[in-house]
N, C-alpha and C positions, 0 to 999 in steps of 0.2 A: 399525471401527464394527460393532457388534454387529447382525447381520440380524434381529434377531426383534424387536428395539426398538420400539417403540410400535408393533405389530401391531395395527390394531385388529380389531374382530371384526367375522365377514365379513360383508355387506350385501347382497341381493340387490335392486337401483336397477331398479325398473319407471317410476315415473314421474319426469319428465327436468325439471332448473330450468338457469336460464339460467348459475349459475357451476355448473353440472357440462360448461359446453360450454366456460368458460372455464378449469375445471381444465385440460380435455382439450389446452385448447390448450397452456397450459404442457409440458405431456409432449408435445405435438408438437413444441415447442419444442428439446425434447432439454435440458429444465433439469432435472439430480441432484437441487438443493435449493432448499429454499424457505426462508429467514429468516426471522422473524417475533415478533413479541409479540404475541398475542391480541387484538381489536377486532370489538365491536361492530357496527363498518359493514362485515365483510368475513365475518359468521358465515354466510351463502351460503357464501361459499369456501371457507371452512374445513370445513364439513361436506364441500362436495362432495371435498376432499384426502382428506380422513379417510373416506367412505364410498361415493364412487365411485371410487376410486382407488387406496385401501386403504394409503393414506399410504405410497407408495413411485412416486418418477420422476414427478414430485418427491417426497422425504422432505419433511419439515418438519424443520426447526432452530431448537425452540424457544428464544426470548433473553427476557432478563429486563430488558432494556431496549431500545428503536427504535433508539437510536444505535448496541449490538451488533450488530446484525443486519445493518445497514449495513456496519460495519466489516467483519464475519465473511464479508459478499461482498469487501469490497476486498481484502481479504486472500486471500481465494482465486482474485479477477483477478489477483493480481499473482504468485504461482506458474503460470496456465493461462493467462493472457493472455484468457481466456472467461467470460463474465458465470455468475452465479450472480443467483436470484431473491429477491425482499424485499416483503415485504406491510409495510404502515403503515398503523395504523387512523386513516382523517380526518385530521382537522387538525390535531390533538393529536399524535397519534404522527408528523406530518410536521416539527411541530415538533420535537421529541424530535431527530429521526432531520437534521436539517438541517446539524449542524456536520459530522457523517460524510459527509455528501453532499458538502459541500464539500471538502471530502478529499480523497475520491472523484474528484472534477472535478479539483482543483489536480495531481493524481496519475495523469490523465487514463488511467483506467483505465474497464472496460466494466461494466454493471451493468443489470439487469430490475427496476426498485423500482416496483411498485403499490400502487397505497391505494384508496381507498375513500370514498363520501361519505353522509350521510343523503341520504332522499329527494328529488329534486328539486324533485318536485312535492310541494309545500308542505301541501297535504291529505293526503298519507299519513306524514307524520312525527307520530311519538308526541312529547308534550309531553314537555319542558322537553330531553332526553336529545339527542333527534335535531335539533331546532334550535341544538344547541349544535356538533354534528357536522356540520353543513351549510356549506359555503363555495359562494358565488357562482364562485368562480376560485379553485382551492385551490391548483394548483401555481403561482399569485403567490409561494407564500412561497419556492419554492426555482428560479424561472423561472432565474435569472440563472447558475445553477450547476447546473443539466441539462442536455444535449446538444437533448431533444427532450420535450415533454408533449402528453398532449390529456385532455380526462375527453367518452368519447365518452356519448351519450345512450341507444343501443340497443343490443342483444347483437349482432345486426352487424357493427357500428362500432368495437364492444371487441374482439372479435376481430380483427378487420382493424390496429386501435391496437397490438395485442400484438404482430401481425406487423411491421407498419412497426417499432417500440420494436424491435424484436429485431434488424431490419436497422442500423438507425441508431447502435444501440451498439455493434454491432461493426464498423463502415466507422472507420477511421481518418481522424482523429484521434480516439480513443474518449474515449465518458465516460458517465455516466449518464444513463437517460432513465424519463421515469414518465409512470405512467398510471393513470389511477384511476374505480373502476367504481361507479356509481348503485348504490346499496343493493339499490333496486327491480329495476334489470334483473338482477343475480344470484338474485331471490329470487323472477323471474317462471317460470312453469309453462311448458314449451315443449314441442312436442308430437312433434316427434322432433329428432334431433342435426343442429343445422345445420353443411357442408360445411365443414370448418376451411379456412384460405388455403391456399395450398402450395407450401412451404418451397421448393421447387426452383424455385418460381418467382420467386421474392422474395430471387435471392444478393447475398449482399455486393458492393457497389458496388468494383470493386478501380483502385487509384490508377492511375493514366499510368507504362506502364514507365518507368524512366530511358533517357534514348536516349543513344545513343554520341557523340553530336556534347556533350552535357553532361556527359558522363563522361571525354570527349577534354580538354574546358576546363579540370575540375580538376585533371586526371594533367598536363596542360601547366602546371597552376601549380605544383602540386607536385614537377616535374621541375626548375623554373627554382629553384626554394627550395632553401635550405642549410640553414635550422634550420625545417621546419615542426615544427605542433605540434598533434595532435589532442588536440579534448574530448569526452569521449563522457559523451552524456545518458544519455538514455528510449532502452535500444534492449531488442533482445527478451531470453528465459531460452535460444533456439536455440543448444546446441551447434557447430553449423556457422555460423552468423551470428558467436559468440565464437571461432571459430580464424579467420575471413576480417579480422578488425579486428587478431588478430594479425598475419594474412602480411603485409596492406596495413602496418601500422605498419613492419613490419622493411623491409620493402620499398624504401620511402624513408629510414629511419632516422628515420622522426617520433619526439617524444616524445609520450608519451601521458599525459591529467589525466583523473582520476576523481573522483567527491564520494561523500559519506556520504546524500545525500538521495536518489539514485536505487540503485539496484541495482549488482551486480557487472558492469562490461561492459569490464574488461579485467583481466590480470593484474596484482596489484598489485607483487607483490617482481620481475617482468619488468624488466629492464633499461632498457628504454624507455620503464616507466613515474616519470613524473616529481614528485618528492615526496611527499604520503601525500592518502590521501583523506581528504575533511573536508568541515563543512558550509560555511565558508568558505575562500577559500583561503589554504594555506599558507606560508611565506616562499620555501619554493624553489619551489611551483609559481608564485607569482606571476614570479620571476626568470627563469625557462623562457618563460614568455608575453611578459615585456617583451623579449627575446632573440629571440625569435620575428620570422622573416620570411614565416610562413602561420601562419593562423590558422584551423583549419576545424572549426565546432561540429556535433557531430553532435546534433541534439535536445538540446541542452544546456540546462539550467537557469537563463537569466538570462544572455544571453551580454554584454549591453550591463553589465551589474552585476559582471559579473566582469573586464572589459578594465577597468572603473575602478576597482577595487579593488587590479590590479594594476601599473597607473598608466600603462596605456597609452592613447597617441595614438590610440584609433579612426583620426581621418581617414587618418591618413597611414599606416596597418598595412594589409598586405593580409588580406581577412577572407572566408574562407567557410561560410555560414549553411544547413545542411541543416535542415529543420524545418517540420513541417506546423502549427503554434500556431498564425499567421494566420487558419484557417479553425475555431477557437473563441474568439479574442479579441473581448469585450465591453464594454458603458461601465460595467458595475457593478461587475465585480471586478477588480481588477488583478493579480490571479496573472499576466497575460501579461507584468510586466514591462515596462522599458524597451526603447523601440525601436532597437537594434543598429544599428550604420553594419556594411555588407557590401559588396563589389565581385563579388559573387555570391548572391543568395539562391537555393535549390533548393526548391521547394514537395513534398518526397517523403519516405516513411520511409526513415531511415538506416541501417538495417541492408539496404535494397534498391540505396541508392546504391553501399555500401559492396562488394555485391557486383556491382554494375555494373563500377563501376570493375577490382577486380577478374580481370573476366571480357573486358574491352576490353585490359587491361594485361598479362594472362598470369597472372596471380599466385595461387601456389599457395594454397586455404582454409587454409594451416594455417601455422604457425608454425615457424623452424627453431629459434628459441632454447631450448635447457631453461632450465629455472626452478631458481634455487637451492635448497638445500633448505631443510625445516620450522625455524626456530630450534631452534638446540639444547636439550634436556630442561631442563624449567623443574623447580627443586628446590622446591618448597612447604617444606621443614624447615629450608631455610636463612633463610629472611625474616625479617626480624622488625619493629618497628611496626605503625601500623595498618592494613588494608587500603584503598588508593586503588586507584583503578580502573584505572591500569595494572596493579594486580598483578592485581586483579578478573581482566581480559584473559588474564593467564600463567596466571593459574589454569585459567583456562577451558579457554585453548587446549592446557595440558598435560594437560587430562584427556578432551579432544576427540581423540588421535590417535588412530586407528586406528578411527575415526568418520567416516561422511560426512555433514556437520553442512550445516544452511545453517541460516544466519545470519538470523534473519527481522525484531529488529530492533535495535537499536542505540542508547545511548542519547546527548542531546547532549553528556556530557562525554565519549565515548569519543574514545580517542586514533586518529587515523588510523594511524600507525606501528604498532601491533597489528593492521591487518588485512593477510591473507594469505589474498586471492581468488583460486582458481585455477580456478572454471568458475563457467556464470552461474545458478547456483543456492546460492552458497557463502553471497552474501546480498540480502536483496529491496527495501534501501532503506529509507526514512522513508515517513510519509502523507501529502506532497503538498501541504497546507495547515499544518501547524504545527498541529494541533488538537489539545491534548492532551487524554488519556481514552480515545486508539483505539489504544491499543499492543495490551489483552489481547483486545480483538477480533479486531485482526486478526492477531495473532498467533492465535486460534482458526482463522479462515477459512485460514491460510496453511496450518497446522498438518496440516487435513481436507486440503487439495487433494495435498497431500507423501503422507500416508497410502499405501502400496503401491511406494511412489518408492526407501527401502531408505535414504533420508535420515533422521539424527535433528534433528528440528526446533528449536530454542533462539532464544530471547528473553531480549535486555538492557534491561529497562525500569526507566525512575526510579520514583522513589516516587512523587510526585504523581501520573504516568504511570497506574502499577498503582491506585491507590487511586480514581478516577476509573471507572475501568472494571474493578473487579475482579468483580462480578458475570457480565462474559462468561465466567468460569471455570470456571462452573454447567455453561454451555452444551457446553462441551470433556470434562468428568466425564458427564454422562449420556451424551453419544456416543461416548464411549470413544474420544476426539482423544488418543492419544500424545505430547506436547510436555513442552517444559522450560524455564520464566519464572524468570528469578535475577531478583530486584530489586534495583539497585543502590540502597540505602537510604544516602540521605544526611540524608537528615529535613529536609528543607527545599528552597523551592521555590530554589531556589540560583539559575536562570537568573538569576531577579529579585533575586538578591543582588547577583548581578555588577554587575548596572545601577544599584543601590543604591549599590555602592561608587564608580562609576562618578559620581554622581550628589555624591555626598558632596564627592571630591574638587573634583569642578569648582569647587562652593557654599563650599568648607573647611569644612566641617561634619564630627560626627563619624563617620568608618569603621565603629567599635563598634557601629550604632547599624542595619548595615544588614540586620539577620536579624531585627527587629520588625516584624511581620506577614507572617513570610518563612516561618520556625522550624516545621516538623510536630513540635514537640515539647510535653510536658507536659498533656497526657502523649503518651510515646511509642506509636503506633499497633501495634497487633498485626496485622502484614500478614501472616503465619504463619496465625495465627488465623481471620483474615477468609477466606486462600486452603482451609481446612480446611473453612470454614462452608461453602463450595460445594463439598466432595465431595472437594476437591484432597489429595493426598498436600503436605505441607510443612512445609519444616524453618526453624528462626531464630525470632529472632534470631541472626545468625551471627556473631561477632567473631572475631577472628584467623585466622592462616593455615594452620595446625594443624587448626583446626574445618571453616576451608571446605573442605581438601582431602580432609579426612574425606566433609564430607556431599554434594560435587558426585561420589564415587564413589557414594554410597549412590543419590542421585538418578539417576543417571544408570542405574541398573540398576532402578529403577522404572520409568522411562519406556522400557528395551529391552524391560519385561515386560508395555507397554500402558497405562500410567500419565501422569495430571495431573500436573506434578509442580511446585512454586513454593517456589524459597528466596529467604529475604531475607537481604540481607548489608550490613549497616552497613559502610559506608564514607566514608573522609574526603574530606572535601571540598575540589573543585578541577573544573577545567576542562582542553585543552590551548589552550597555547598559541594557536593560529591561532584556533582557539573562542571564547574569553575578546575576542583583538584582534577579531574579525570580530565581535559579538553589540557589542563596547562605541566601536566607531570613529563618529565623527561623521557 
C-alpha cells in the first residue's frame, strides 16, 4: 500500500468537535483501518479522520458498496484473528451492510462496525433527508447477529461504547459488535479533549484455563479408544497451535476430518488425515466416523449434522464436544445448528484444550510424520477437452510451486482431493453464512492483512460469486492490495441447477429444463471487462488449457509486481461428488 495515498493536506485543529474525540479514540483503539462508504450521518467523522488525524491510524478504506466494507474486515479477521473497523451511514447503509454482517456472525469472527444516526432530537433534523435517516433502535435490524450494540446519547457514553464494543469483540467466542453515534454529539463543539478510557484497563476477558482433572478425562478416553477420531473446526492461523493438533493426532493414531468451510487446521495429504475435505462429507470421511469408537469435535461446524449424515447412532457413540457456540446461540438464527448428544461437553477454545492436553500427556507440539510430497508436475500441454475445475485446480497448483500461496477462498464445486494444506495459512475457509456476493470483499480484506507476510494471496470464486461483489475490486486497485481472483466461470448459478435436477427428477419432469432462470448467459457477461472497469489488471475470457497456462504465468507476475490481478476462465460444468450428494440429499 502506497504511504502517500490520500494525504490529505495538513490542518492545523484549534477548535475541538465531539467526533474528533471519537476519531482519537479509534487510534487509541490501535485500529490500521477504517472501511467505509461515505454517509451523510457520519460526515463529523469523516472530517475529524481526514483532518485531525490526517487520514492515517486509522487509514480509511474507501468501498463502493456497505456490504464491501463489511466483508473487506472479515476477511482481514480471518487472516489476524483481530477486528478491523467499518462505519455505516444510518439505516440505509446498515441495511446494505446486513448480509455481510451475518457472515461475519455465522463465521464468528471479531469486527468494530459503527454507524450513525440523524438527530435525535427531532428539532435539529433538516427536513425530508434527516427524518428519513433517523431510527428509533437502529441496531433492531442486525440485533440478532451482533455479539453487542448500544447507540449511546453523549460523547461520554460513545466513548466509553467504543471501549466496551472493542472488549466484547474480542473475548471469545468473537463476533461483531456495533455502535452507532447521534449525528449531533459528533458535530457538538467541545472545549477540550475529554480523557479517552484506558485500554489497559479494559483487557480482554480470558477464558477458564483447561484444568488437568478435564484434560485427565479426555486422555482417559482416548487411551481406552482404538479408532478415535478427530474433527477440527474454527481453530486458530497459530503456527504452534497447527504442529500441537499434529503431535496430539500421531500420538493416539486418531484420524483426523477437515471441511472446505472453515480454514486449514490440519494437514491434509497427512497420513492421518481422513478423506478430503469438503463442504459435506465425504464417503470415506463418513466411513471413518461410523468406525469411530471417540468422536471429539474440536469447534466443529454442526457436529449433530454431521454424525447424521454419516449415519451414526449419536446415543450409543462415545462423543466429545469442545466448543464455546453455547455462549452466542439465539432464538433468531440458527447457524448454531442442531443440538449434539456428547458424554463430554467442554465449554473452551480448542486449540487451548488441545494444548492442555498436550502439556498433561507429555506430547511433543510437533509432528514426527513427513508429509508426502507435492503431486507430481502437472503437464498443461498434454490435456485436452474443456477446462473443468479439476484441471482449474492442476492448473493452478502447477503454477503455484515454488510460491507460498494461501488460499483465501474456494469455490463450492471445488474438489476437496486437490487440496494440499500444509500450514494454517495455506487456506482461510468459506464466510460462515453462505452469503453469496462476499468472496471479492473479502478476498480484498484478506489480501491487505497478508500484505508483508511474503504470501502470494489467490482466490477461487464463482461467477455469480465475483459478479455480485465485483465493485470491491476498486477497493484493492486504489490501495495497491496485491492479490489474484481466477473466476471459475461456469455461466450459471449451477448450485440451483443441481437442485433443479434434483427437483425434476423426484416430479419426472424434464432435466433439460433445469438451467431456465439458472443460465448467466445471452448474453454472456464480460467479467474481464467489468474486473478492468475497476482499475484491475485482467485477462478472459479464457478457454482452453494452452490459454490458461499461458495467462495464469502472465498473472501471476503482475501480482509479484504489486498488481490486481482477475482472470476468468470458462469452465465446465459439474460439482464433486460429496458436493452434488450433500447440497441434493433429503
Amino acid at each position: 500500500m502506497h504511504d502517500d495515498l490520500d494525504r490529505p493536506v495538513a490542518c492545523d485543529v484549534t477548535t475541538l468537535y465531539g467526533s474528533d474525540a471519537i476519531g482519537r479514540m479509534l487510534r487509541h483503539l490501535n485500529v490500521p483501518f477504517v472501511a467505509l462508504n461515505p454517509g451523510s450521518s457520519f460526515r463529523g467523522l469523516h472530517d475529524s479522520l481526514v483532518n485531525d488525524l490526517g487520514n492515517r491510524n486509522p487509514q480509511m478504506l474507501l468501498c463502493l458498496h456497505e456490504e464491501h466494507a463489511v466483508a473487506i474486515a472479515h476477511g482481514w479477521a480471518k487472516v489476524t484473528g483481530t477486528p478491523l473497523a467499518v462505519i455505516l451511514h444510518a439505516n440505509v447503509g446498515l441495511m446494505h451492510a446486513a448480509m455481510a454482517l451475518y457472515n461475519a456472525w455465522c463465521d464468528r469472527v471479531p469486527m468494530l462496525v459503527y454507524g450513525a444516526t440523524g438527530p435525535v432530537d427531532a428539532d435539529k433534523r433538516r427536513p425530508w433527508i434527516d427524518w428519513l435517516h433517523t431510527s428509533r433502535d437502529q441496531a433492531a435490524i442486525v440485533r440478532p447477529y451482533v455479539k453487542w450494540d448500544d447507540q449511546p446519547a453523549s460523547l461520554a457514553a460513545s466513548l466509553a461504547s467504543m471501549q466496551r464494543a472493542a472488549t466484547i469483540t474480542q473475548t471469545a467466542p468473537k463476533a461483531p459488535t456495533y455502535v452507532c453515534f447521534d449525528v449531533s454529539v459528533q458535530e457538538q463543539k467541545i472545549d477540550e479533549m475529554p480523557p479517552l478510557p484506558d485500554a489497559a484497563k479494559h483487557p480482554v476477558p480470558q477464558l477458564p484455563q483447561v484444568t488437568e482433572t478435564e484434560a485427565t478425562r479426555i486422555l482417559a478416553m482416548l487411551r481406552e479408544a482404538d479408532q478415535p477420531v478427530f474433527l477440527m473446526g474454527r481453530v486458530s492461523r497459530d503456527s504452534g497451535d497447527w504442529d500441537r493438533r499434529v503431535g496430539l493426532a500421531e500420538a493416539f493414531g486418531a484420524r483426523v476430518l477437515t471441511d472446505i468451510k472453515t480454514a486449514a487446521a490440519f494437514p491434509t495429504k497427512h497420513p492421518l488425515h481422513a478423506g478430503s475435505p469438503s463442504y459435506f462429507l465425504s464417503a470415506e470421511a463418513s466411513k471413518v466416523i461410523v468406525e469411530a469408537d471417540l468422536l471429539v469435535f474440536f469447534d466443529w461446524v454442526d457436529p449433530a449434522g454431521t454424525m447424521k449424515q454419516a449415519g451414526v447412532d449419536a446415543a450409543s457413540s462415545k462423543v466429545v464436544n469442545v466448543t464455546l457456540e453455547p455462549l452466542l446461540q439465539n432464538g433468531w438464527s440458527l447457524d448454531h445448528q442442531a443440538q449434539p448428544q456428547s458424554d463430554f461437553s467442554l465449554l473452551a477454545d480448542p486449540d487451548a484444550v488441545i494444548a492442555a492436553l498436550c502439556e498433561v500427556a507429555g506430547i511433543s507440539g510437533q509432528g514426527k510424520t513427513s508429509l508426502p510430497a507435492p503431486a507430481a508436475a502437472f503437464d498443461p500441454a498434454a490435456q485436452t477437452g474443456p477446462v473443468t475445475i479439476d484441471a482449474l485446480a492442476d492448473h493452478l497448483s502447477a503454477r503455484l510451486v515454488g510460491h507460498e500461496a494461501t488460499l483465501m477462498r474456494l469455490t463450492l464445486s471445488w474438489n476437496g482431493d486437490k487440496c494440499d494444506f500444509r500450514s494454517p495459512l495455506d487456506y482461510l475457509g468459506y464466510d460462515g453464512g453462505a452469503g453469496i456476493g462476499s468472496g471479492p470483499g473479502m478476498a480484498v480484506g484478506s489480501a491487505l492483512a497478508l500484505q508483508g507476510s511474503g504470501r502470494l494471496p489467490v482466490a477461487v470464486l464463482g461467477d455469480g460469486d465475483f459478479l455480485m461483489g465485483a465493485t470491491a475490486i476498486w477497493t484493492a486497485v486504489h490501495h495497491s492490495v496485491p492479490m489474484l481472483i481466477v473466476v471459475a466461470n461456469n455461466r450459471s448459478y449451477f448450485n440451483d441447477e443441481v437442485h433443479q435436477e434434483r427437483v425434476a427428477r423426484m416430479r419426472d419432469r424434464p432435466v433439460e429444463n433445469k438451467h431456465v432462470g439458472q443460465a448467466i448467459t445471452g448474453p454472456d457477461i464480460d467479467i474481464a471487462a467489468m474486473a478492468r472497469a475497476q482499475g484491475a489488471t485482467a485477462f478472459g475470457p479464457v478457454e482452453g488449457h494452452a490459454a490458461l497456462d499461458d495467462v495464469l504465468s502472465q498473472a501471476l507476475d503482475r501480482v509479484a509486481a504489486g498488481g490486481t490481478v482477475v482472470i476468468d476462465v470458462r469452465i465446465a460444468q459439474g460439482y464433486s461428488a460429496a458436493m452434488t450428494e450433500g447440497m441434493t440429499q433429503e
